[in-house]
N, C-alpha and C positions, 0 to 999 in steps of 0.2 A: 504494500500500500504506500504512497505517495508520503512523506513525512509531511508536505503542507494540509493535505486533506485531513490528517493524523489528529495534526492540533485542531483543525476547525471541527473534525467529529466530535473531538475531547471538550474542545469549549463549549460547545452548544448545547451536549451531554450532561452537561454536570453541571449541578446545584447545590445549593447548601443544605447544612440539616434544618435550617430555620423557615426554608421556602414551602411555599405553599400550595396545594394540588393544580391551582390555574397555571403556576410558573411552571410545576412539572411539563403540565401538558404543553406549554410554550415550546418548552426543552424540545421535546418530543417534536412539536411543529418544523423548529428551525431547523435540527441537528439530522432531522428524513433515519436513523441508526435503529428507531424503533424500541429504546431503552433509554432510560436517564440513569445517570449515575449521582448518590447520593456522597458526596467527600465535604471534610472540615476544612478550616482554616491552611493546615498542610495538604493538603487533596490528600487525606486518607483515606481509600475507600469506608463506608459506612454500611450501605447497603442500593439497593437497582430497585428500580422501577419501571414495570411496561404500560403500555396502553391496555393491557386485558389490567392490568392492576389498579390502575386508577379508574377505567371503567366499574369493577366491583365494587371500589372504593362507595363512588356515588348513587349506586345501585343499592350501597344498605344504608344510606340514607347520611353520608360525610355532604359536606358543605365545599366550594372550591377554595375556601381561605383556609380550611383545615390545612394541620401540618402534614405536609407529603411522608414524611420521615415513619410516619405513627403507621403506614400503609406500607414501608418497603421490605425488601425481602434483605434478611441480617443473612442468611445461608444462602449464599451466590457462588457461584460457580468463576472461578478466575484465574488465570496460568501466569508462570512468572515468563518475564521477557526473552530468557532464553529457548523458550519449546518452540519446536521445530512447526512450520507449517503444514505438514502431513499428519502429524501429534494433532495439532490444532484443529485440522478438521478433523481427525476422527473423532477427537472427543465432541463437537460439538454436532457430527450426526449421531455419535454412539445416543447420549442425550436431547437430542432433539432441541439445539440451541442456534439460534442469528446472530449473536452477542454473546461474545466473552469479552470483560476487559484484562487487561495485561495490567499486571500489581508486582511494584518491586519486592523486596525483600522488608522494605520500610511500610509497605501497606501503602504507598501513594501511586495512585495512577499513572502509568506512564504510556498508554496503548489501547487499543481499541480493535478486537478482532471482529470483525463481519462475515457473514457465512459468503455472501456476496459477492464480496472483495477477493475473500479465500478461491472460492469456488470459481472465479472469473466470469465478471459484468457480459464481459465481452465475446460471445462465441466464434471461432476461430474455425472459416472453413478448409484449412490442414487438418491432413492426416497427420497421426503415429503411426511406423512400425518399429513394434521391440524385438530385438533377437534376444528369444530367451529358449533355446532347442542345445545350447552347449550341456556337454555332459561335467563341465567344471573340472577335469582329470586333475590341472593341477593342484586342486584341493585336497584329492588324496580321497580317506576312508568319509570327509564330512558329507559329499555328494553322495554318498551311495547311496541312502534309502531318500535323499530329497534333492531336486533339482537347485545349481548354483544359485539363479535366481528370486526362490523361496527360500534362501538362508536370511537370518532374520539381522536386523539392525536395528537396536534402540525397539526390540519387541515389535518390530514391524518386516513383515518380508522386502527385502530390497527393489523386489520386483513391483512390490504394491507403494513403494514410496515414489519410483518412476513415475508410475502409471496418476498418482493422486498430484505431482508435483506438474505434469501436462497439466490435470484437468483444470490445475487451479490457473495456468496463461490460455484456459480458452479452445483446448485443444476436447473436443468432445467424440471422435472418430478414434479406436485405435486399435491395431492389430496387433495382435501377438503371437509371434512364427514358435513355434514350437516340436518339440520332438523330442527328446530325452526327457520321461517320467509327466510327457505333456498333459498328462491327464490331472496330476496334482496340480498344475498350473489352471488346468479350466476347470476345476471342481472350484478350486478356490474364488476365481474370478468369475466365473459364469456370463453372464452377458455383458457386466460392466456397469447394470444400473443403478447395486448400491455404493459404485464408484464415482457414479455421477457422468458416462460418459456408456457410450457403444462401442461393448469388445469384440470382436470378432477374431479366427485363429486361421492362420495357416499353418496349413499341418504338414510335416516335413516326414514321408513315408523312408525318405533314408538324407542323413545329413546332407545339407546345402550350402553351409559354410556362410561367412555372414553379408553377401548379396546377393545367394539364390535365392532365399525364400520370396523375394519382393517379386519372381516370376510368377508368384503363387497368389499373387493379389490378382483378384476378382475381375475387376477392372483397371485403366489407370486414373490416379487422382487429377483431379481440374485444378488442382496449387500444387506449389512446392512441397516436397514429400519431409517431414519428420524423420529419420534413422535412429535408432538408438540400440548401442549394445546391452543384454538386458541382467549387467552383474556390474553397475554405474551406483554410486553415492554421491548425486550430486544436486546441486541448487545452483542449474546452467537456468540465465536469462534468457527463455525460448521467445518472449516477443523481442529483445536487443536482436537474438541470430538471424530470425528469419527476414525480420527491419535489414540488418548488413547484407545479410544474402538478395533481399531484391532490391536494395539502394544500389549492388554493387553490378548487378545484371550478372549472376552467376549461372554456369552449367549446377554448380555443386558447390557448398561449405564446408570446409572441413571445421571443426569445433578441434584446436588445439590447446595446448595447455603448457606452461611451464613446469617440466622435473626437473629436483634436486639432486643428484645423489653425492655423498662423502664418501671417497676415498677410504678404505680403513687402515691404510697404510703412508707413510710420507713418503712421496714420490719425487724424482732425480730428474733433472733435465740433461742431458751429455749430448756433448759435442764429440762424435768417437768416443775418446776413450777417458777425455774429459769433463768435470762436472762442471757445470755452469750456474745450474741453482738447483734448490732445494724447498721444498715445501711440504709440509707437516699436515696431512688427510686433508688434501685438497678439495672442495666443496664443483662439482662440475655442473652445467647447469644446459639442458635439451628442452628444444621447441619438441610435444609429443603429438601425435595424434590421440585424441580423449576419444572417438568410440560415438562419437555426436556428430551424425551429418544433415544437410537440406541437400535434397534433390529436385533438376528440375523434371518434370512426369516425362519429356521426352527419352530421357538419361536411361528409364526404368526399357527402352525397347532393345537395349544392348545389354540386358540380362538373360543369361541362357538358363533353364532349367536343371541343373548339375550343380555338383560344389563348387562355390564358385566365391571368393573371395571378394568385399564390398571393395580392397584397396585394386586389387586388379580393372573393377568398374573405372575408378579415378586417374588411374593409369594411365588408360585408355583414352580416356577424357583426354586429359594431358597432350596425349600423343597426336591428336584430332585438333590439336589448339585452342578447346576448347576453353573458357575461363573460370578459375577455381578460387573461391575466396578461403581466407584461412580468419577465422575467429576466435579472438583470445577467449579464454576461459577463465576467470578472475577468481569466481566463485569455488564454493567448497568440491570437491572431485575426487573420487579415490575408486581405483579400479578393483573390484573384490576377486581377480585371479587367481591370487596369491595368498596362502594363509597370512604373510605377514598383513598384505595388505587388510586382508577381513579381517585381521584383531586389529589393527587400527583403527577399520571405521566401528566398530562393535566398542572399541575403548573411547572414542574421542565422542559415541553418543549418548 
């Protein structure tokens, strides 16, 4: 959400404990959030109020000067500003909520979650497709009775943080190619509508590698296509990419990302047989491909039905002089292939 909209929901939201049902309802008028929030002097929160509440309110016979306070709800429901936007909505479908506010640690308001906002105003005629048919080998014994992609993070499967972190930029279309243990994948998901979005599967009768399955789509899409590999941790800005990708008139985007990695050893520079310098675990630092592309629907007629690698598509591309945009990746990112890397994201959530 916008931080200027942030403050203007929070000011128009919130009143005092000394205001009165007419000012609530004002609240309510200005602020369009559908909730007032009651805070003190500090904006501690106090307690909320809806329009079913102060409609009861005056239905058992309160006056509109009466104290709003005397009617608000003290057991409210409120996350601290660190939970994740997939957290976020699922507790407020788990619960059946529009409104959460965000509360520090101090008990003052600092945030305003909207089911709306979450969920994306704006629907978005792009497609998804997830590759999530990988058998995760490198993971060893943790894949065996469950697909890479349903291994969990922060008590959510990876593959369902994808999928919810689309629907919340607008993305309501998305496939999910599948094939190793794919039936765990569409038991879980089933058509997509208590994810807020339309799933559909291609189904991979023998591996396809990660840009055959998109031969396996239906038809081709009428925008730029979504890609994503489907064993991703991340919080990539999908309306900034696909903004870059048609500002820049692309065949294709590649979503890359800046890696670290340290040396664990000090390493020697020679000239033959002499040293020149020395450097103690040198920190190295690679533009990577992150596993996140936009294609455009022509792109999808140079995919052949067989295994077929998405980098071979781009390749291709390339060689055709085709134009290829490369899209930094700012945000959070961690590729779950590697066990190191899945205790990473599993410890950092």
């Amino acid at each position: 959400m916008d931080s200027t909209k942030t403050v203007n929901y929070l000011r128009a939201s919130e009143i005092s404990r000394e205001s009165s049902l007419r000012e609530a309802m004002l609240s309510l008028e200005q602020s369009t959030t559908g909730i007032v929030l009651v805070v003190d002097a500090q904006r501690r929160l106090l307690g909320v109020l809806t329009d079913g509440d102060i409609r009861r309110a005056l239905l058992k016979g309160a006056v509109l000067e009466a104290g709003a306070s005397a009617y608000m709800w003290r057991s409210f429901t409120s996350v601290d500003p660190s939970l994740g936007r997939a957290d976020v909505l699922d507790l407020m479908r788990a619960r059946t909520l529009h409104q959460v506010p965000i509360v520090n640690a101090q008990g003052k308001v600092v945030g305003l979650h909207l089911l709306k906002e979450l969920v994306g105003a704006a629907e978005r005629s792009n497609w998804a497709v997830i590759m999530a048919g990988g058998k995760g080998t490198r993971l060893g014994p943790i894949t065996k009775h469950l697909p890479k992609p349903m291994l969990k993070v922060a008590g959510r499967p990876i593959l369902e943080r994808i999928v919810l972190h689309l629907v919340g930029h607008g993305i309501r279309r998305v496939y999910l190619a599948i094939n190793y243990m794919g039936d765990v994948i569409e038991s879980h998901f089933g058509n997509g509508e208590r994810f807020g979005c339309r799933i559909d599967y291609l189904r991979e009768n023998e591996p396809l590698g990660t840009g055959g399955p998109l031969s396996l789509l239906p038809e081709a899409p009428a925008e730029p296509l979504l890609v994503l590999n489907g064993d991703l941790v991340m919080q990539v800005d999908v309306d900034a990419m696909l903004s870059f990708h048609t500002a820049g008139q692309y065949q294709a985007t590649i979503g890359v990302h800046q890696y670290y990695h340290e040396v664990p050893f000090g390493c020697v520079e020679l000239d033959g047989s002499r040293i020149l310098r020395m450097e103690e675990k040198p920190v190295l630092g690679k533009i990577i491909n992150a596993g996140i592309y936009v294609l455009e629907p022509e792109l999808l007629k140079h995919v052949p039905r067989r295994f077929f690698p998405i980098t071979t598509l781009l390749e291709e591309s390339l060689q055709r002089g085709e134009r290829q945009g490369a899209f930094m990746i700012e945000d959070e990112w961690i590729d779950v292939g590697r066990q190191d890397e899945l205790r990473r994201a599993q410890k950092g959530s």
